[in-house]
PLY file of the C-alpha trace (Angstrom):
ply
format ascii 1.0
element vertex 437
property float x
property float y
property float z
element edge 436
property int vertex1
property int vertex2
end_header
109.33 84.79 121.97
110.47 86.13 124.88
110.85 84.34 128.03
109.11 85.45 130.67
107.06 87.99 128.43
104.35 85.43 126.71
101.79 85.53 129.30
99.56 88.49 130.27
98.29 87.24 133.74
95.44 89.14 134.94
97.08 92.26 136.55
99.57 92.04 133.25
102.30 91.95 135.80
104.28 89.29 133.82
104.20 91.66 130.41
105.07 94.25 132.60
108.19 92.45 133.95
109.75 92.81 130.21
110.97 96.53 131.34
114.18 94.60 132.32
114.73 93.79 128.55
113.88 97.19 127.28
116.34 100.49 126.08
117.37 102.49 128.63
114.30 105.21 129.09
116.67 107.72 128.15
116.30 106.52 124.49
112.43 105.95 124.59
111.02 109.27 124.85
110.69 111.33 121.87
113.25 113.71 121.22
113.20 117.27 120.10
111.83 120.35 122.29
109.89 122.87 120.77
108.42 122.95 117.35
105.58 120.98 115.71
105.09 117.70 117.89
106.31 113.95 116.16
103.99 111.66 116.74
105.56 107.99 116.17
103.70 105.36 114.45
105.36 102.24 114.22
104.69 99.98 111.23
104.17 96.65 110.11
106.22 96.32 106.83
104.49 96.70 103.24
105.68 98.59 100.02
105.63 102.24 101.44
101.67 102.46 101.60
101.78 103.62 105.58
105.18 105.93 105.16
102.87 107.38 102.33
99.89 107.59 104.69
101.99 108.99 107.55
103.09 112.04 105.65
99.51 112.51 104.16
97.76 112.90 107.59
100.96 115.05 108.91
100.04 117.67 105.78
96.12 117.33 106.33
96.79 118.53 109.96
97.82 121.75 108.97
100.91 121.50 111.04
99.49 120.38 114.65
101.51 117.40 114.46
103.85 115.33 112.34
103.90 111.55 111.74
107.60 109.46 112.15
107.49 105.88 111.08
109.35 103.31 112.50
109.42 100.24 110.72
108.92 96.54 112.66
109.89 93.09 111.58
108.93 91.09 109.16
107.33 88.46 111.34
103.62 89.10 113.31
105.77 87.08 117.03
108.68 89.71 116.48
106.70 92.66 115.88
104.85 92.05 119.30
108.12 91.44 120.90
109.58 94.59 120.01
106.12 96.75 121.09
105.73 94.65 124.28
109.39 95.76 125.07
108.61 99.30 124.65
105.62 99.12 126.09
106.81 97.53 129.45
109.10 100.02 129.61
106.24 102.95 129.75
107.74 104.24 126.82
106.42 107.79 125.99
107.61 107.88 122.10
105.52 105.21 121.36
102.39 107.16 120.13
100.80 104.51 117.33
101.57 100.81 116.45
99.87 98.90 113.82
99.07 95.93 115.67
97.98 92.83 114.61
94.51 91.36 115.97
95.60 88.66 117.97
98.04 91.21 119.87
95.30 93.57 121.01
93.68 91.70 124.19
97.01 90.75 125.56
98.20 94.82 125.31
94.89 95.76 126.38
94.76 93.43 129.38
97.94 94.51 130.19
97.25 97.98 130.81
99.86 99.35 127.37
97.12 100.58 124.96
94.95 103.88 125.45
90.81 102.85 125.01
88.71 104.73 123.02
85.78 105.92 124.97
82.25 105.74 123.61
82.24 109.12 122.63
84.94 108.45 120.37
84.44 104.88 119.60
81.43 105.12 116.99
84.13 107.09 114.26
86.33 103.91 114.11
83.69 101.45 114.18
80.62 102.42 112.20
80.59 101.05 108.36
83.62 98.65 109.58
83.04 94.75 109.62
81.98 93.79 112.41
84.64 90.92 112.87
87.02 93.85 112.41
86.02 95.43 115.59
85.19 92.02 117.29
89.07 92.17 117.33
90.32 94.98 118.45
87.59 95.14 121.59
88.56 93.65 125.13
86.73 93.83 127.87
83.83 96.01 126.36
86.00 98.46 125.01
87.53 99.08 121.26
91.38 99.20 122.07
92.36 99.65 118.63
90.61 100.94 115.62
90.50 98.47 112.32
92.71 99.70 109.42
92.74 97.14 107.09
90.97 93.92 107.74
92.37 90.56 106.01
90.59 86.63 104.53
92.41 83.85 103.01
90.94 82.74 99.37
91.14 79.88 97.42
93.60 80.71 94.15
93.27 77.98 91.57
94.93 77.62 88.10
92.22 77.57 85.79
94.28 75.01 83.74
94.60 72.40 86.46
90.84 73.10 87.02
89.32 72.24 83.84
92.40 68.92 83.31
90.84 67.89 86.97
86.96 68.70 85.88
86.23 70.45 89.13
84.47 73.42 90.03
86.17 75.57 92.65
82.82 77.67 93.33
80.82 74.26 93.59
78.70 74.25 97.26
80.16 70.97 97.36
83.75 71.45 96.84
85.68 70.63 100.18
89.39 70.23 100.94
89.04 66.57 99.89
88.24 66.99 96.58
90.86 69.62 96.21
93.39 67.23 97.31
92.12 64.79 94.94
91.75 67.53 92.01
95.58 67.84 92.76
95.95 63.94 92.92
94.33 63.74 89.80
96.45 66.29 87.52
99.89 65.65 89.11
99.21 70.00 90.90
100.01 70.87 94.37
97.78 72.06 97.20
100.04 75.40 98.82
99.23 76.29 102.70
101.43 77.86 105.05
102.48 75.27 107.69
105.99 76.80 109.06
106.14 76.46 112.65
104.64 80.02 112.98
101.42 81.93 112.96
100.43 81.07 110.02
99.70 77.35 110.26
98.31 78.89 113.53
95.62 80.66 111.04
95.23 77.51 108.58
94.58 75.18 111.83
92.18 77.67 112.73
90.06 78.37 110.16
89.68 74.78 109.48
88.64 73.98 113.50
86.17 76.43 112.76
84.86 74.98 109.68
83.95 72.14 110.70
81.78 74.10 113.28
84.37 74.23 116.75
86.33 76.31 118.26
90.06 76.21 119.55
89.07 77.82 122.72
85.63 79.37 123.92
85.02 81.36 126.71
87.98 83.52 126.57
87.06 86.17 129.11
87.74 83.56 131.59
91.77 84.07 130.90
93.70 81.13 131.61
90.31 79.51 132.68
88.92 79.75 129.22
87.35 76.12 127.87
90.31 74.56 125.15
87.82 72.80 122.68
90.42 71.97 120.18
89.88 68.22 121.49
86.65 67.96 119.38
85.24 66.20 116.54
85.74 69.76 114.49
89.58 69.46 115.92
89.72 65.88 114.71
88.00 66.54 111.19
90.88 69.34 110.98
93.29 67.52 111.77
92.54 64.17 109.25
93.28 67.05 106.63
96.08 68.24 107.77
97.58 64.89 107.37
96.30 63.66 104.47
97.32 66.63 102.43
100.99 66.45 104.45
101.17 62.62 103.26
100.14 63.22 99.91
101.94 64.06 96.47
99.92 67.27 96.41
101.65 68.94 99.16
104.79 71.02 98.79
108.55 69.07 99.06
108.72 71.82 101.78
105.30 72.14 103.14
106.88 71.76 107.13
108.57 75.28 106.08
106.30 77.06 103.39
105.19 80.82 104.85
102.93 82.90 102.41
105.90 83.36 99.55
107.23 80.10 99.40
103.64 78.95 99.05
103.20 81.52 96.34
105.95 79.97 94.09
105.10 77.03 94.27
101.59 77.67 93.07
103.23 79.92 90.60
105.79 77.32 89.35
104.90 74.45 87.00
103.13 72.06 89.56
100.89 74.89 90.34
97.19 73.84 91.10
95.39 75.18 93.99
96.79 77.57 97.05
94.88 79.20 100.41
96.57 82.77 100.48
95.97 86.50 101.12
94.66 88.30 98.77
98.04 90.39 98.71
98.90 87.44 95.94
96.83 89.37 93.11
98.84 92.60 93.04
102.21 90.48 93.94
101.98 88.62 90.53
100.78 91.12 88.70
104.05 93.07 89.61
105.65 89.83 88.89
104.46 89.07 85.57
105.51 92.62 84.52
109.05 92.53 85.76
109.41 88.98 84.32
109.59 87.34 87.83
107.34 84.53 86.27
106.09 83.99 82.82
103.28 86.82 81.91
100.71 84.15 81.41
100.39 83.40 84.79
97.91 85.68 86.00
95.74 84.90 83.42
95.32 81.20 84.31
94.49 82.44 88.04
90.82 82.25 89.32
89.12 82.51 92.87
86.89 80.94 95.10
85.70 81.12 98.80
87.96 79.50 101.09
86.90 75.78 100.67
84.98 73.85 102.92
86.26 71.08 105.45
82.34 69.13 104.91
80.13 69.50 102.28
76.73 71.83 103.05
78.71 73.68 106.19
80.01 76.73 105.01
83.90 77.70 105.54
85.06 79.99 108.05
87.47 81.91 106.48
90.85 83.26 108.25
90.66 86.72 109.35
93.66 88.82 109.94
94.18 92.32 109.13
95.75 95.24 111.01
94.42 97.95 113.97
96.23 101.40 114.72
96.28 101.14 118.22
97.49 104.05 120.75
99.94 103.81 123.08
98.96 104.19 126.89
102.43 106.51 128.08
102.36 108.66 125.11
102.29 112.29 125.64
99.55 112.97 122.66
97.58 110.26 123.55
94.21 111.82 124.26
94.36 114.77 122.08
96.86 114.48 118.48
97.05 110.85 118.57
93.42 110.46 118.17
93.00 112.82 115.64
95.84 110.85 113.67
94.60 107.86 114.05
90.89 109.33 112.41
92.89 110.22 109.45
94.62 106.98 108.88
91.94 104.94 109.04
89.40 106.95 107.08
88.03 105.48 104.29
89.45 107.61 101.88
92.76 106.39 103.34
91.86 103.01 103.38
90.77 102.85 99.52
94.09 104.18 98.88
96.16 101.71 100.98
94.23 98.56 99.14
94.98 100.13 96.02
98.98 101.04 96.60
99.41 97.52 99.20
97.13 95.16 97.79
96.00 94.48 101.28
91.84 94.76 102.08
90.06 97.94 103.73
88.41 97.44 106.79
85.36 99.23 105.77
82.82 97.34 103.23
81.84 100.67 101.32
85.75 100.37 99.60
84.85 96.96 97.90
82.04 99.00 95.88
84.25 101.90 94.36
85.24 101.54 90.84
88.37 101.86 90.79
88.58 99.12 93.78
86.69 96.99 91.61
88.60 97.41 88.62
92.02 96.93 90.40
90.25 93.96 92.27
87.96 91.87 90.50
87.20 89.74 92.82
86.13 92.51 95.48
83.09 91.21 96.44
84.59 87.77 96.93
87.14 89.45 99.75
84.14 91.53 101.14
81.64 88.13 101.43
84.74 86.23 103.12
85.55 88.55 105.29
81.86 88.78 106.17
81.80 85.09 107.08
85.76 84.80 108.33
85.97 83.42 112.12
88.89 85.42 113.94
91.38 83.43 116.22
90.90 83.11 119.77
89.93 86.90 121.23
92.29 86.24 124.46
95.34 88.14 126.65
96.61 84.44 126.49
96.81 84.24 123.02
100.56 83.69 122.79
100.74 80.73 124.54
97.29 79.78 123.16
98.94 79.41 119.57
102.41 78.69 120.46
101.33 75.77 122.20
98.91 73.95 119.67
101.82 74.90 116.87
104.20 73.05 119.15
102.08 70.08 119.30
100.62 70.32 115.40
103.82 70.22 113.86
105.76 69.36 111.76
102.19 68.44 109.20
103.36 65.17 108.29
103.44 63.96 111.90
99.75 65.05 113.10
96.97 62.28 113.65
93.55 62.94 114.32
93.02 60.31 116.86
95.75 62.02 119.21
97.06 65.18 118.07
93.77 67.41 119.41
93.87 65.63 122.92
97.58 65.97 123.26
97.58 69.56 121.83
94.44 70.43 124.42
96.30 69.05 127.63
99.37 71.08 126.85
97.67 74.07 126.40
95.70 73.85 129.79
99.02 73.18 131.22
100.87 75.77 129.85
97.63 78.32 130.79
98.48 77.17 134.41
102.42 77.58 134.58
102.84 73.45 134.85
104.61 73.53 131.58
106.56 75.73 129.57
106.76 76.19 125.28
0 1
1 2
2 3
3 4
4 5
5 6
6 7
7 8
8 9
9 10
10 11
11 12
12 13
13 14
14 15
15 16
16 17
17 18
18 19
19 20
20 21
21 22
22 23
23 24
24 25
25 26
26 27
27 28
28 29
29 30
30 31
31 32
32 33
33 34
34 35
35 36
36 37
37 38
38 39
39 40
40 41
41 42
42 43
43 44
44 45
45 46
46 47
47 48
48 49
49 50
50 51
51 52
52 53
53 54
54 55
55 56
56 57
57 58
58 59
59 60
60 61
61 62
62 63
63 64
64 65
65 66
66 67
67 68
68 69
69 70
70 71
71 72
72 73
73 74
74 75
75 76
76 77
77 78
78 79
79 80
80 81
81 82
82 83
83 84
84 85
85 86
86 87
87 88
88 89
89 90
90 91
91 92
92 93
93 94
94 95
95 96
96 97
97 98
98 99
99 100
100 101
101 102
102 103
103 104
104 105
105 106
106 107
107 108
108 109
109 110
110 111
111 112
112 113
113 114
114 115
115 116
116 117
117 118
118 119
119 120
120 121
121 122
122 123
123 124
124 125
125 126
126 127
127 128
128 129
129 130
130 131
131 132
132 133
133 134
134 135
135 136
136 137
137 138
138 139
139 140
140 141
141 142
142 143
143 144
144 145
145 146
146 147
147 148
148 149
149 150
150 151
151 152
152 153
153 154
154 155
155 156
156 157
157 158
158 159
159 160
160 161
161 162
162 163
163 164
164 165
165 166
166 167
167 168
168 169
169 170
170 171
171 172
172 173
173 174
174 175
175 176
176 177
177 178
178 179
179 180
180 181
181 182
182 183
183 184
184 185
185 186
186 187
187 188
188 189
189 190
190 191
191 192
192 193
193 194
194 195
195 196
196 197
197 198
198 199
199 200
200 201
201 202
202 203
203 204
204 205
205 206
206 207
207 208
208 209
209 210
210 211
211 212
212 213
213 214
214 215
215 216
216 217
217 218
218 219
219 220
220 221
221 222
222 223
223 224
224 225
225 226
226 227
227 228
228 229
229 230
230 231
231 232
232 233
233 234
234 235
235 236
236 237
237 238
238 239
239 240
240 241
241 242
242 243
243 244
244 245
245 246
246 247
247 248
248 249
249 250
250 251
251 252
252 253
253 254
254 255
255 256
256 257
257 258
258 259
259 260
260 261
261 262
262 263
263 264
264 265
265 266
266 267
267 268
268 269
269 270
270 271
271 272
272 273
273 274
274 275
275 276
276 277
277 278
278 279
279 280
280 281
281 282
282 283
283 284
284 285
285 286
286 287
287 288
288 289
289 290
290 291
291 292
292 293
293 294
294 295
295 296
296 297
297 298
298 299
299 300
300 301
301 302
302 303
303 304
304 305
305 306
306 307
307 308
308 309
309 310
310 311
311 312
312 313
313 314
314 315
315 316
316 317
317 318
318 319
319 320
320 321
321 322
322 323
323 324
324 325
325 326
326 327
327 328
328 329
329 330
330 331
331 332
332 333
333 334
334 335
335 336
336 337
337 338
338 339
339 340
340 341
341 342
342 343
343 344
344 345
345 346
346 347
347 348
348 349
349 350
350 351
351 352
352 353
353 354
354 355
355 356
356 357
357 358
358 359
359 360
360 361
361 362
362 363
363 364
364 365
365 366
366 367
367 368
368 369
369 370
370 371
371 372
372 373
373 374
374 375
375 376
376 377
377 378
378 379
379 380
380 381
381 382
382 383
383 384
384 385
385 386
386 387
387 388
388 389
389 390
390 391
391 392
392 393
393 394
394 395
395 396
396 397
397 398
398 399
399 400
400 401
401 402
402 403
403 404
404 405
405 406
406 407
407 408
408 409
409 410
410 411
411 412
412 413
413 414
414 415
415 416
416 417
417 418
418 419
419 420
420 421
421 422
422 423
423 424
424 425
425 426
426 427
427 428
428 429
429 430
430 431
431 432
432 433
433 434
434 435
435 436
């Protein structure tokens, strides 16, 4: 992060104040004079799907404009980093940015992303889940318009399954009885609980299954109610520890991000894993190149994300990405609009899940055939994401997150009789400028 950059106070001065840490403007604005204009998007890495996307909307205009891609960082903290720079700045070449959800109310409170009015709003969110739009609106406007909207699964081995005599899909099957599945058959449980965003989204999404929120109220800013100090915070946090303290979590569980949670559930203690549905496609590929052995995918099933109490239904994670437009560009009401329309279409979209792996934001995808047949567990990824609970809709977000991680972590050290209290107090005081992250 940062310093000085993670807080969007209510005039977005703060964000604002980044210009010192930007280029020089000379190198922001787009280059070239006369000709047919660039517009520049830039990305969130994948395999190529969005370069391939940019230069199929830049022929489909008939030559009115042409799409550049500039590619981000790897990580979601690094990617806002390098757009909030920019965008402090005012810079003018910044036409698109795939943003991702969390990132939207903080750029749209701070006055750096270009609204859609109503008259324009309806193309980017009719036929799109409505969680997917839920996130990319601030303030009663859409800031961003959904591109490809994202859910955690369960993956199980079916192997460890049937040794451990459980039943995934059961109504009854909760995070305990995974971890005691895993017990059972000598398997591991993989989650993503690296000091970063995502243990931000596993802390989440179990908070929210157990019926709270982290924070409620967020329209209030920095006055929004932290409700992480809750019996739902507590009930998240007893199994956060247990699994941390058990046999079934990874040797290097304080560390594990989405791959190294992956091979692990790949390798030969491989039993149950919360991940992205990218994981289908990635072991696919991996089985064919001889990455791991080709039974593999084979001995992989799927289930809803599992429950923290029997008889309440999981909230899933929800991430995803929105194309968002920049407010200082100089095609921002006009060709950056009209680029934007063709990215996200849903013709576009069908082909991005297909080439990335990664889940349209649209629902009407999950029912073409050749969706289905690539993904069979479509209607598994359209139900979750149906039912996923987004994290906190606030300009604070940043500090939001970075403040219950700080407090959350590392796993192994998080207790539910003190761990939601102490993370609550130190985000109220970091909301207020009494402490820092």
């Amino acid at each position: 992060m940062v310093e000085g950059v993670g807080r969007a106070r209510r005039t977005g001065t703060a964000l604002r104040a980044a210009v010192a840490l930007a280029l020089p403007a000379s190198c922001l604005a787009a280059c070239g004079g006369g000709g047919t204009p660039t517009l520049n998007w830039y990305i969130n890495p994948d395999n190529g799907g969005q370069v391939k996307l940019a230069a199929a909307c830049s022929k489909a205009s008939g030559g009115k404009y042409r799409i550049k891609t500039s590619l981000m960082p790897d990580d979601a903290t690094q990617q806002r980093e390098q757009l909030v720079r920019r965008l402090a700045a005012k810079d003018s070449g910044l036409d698109l940015m795939s943003l991702d959800p969390v990132f939207v109310a903080e750029a749209a409170n701070a006055g750096f992303l270009r609204p859609f009015p109503a008259s324009q709003a309806a193309r980017f969110t009719q036929g799109v889940f409505p969680v997917a739009v839920q996130s990319s609106t601030w303030d009663g406007k859409l800031y961003a318009a959904p591109f490809w909207a994202n859910t955690q699964l369960l993956w199980y081995r079916k192997s460890a399954v049937k040794k451990a005599g459980v039943d995934p899909n059961a109504p009854d099957f909760t995070w305990d009885k995974m971890i005691d599945a895993a017990l059972r058959t000598g398997t591991t449980v993989g989650v993503q609980a690296n000091k970063y965003e995502g243990y931000m989204v596993w802390i989440n999404a179990l908070v929210a299954s157990a019926g709270g929120q982290v924070v409620s109220e967020a329209q209030k800013g920095d006055n929004a109610r932290i409700d992480i100090d809750s019996p739902a915070g507590r009930a998240a946090a007893a199994i956060i520890r247990r699994l941390a303290n058990s046999r079934a979590a990874s040797p290097t569980l304080s560390t594990d991000i989405e791959e190294q949670s992956r091979a692990l559930f790949n390798g030969a203690r491989g039993g149950f894993m919360v991940n992205w549905p990218y994981i289908w496609a990635a072991d696919a590929s991996d089985a064919k190149a001889g990455v791991i052995g080709k039974a593999v995918p084979s001995d992989i099933g799927w289930a809803r994300y599992p429950k923290v109490t029997a008889g309440q239904d999981s909230k899933p994670p929800f991430g995803g990405i929105e194309v968002a437009i920049g407010a200082y560009g100089k095609h921002k009401d006009t060709l950056a609009v009209d680029a934007v329309t063709c990215i996200t279409s849903t013709e576009h979209q069908k082909e991005y899940m297909l080439a990335e792996g990664n889940p349209a934001a649209r629902p009407a995808v999950y029912d073409d055939p050749e969706i289905r047949k690539q993904f069979p567990m479509a209607g598994l990824i359209r139900d979750s994401i149906n039912a996923a609970a987004p994290r906190p809709i606030t300009p604070y977000y940043t500090d939001v997150s970075g403040a219950i991680q700080s407090r959350w972590h590392p796993p192994a050290s998080v207790n539910p009789n003190s761990t939601p209290r102490e993370s609550a107090t130190f985000v109220h005081q970091v909301l207020r400028d009494q402490r820092l992250l």
